[in-house]
N, C-alpha and C positions, 0 to 999 in steps of 0.2 A: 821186658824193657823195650823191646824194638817196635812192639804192639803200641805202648803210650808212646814214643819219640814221632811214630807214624801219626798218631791222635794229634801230638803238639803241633807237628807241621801240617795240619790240614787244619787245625783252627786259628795257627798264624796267618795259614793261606786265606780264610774265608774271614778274618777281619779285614787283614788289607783290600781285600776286594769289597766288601762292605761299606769302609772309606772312602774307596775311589770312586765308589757309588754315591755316599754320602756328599764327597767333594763335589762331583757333577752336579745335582739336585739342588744345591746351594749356587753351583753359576748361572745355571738356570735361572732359578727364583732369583737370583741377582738381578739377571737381564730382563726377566718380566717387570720386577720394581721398579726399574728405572724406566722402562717403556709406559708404565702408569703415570710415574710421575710426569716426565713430559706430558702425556696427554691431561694430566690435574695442570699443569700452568696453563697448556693452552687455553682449559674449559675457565680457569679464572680469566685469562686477559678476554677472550669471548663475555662472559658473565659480566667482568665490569663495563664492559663498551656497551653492553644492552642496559644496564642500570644507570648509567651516563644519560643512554638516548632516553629512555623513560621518564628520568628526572626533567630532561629538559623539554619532555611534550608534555608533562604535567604541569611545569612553571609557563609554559604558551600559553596553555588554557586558562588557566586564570585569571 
């Protein structure tokens, strides 16, 4: 009996710690997400300002 109560709380121990790990891993990968996404806006507003200037040194030449 005191051999599995011993078992039960070393595998209650090592899920919670699994979690807390699991938790981490997810704020992480949160914080990288959002550091992507700011740089996907920036690379669009960059993108359209060069398809702006394009458009308009191709309607000069003409």
């Amino acid at each position: 009996m005191a051999e599995s109560l011993i078992d039960i709380k070393r595998r209650i121990s090592s899920t919670k710690k699994t979690r807390q790990i699991t938790v981490a891993m997810q704020m992480v990968s949160g914080a990288k997400l959002s550091k992507i996404e700011k740089k996907a806006v920036a690379y669009q507003v960059y993108a359209n300002k060069i398809r702006a200037t394009v458009t308009h040194l191709a309607q000069a030449s003409c």
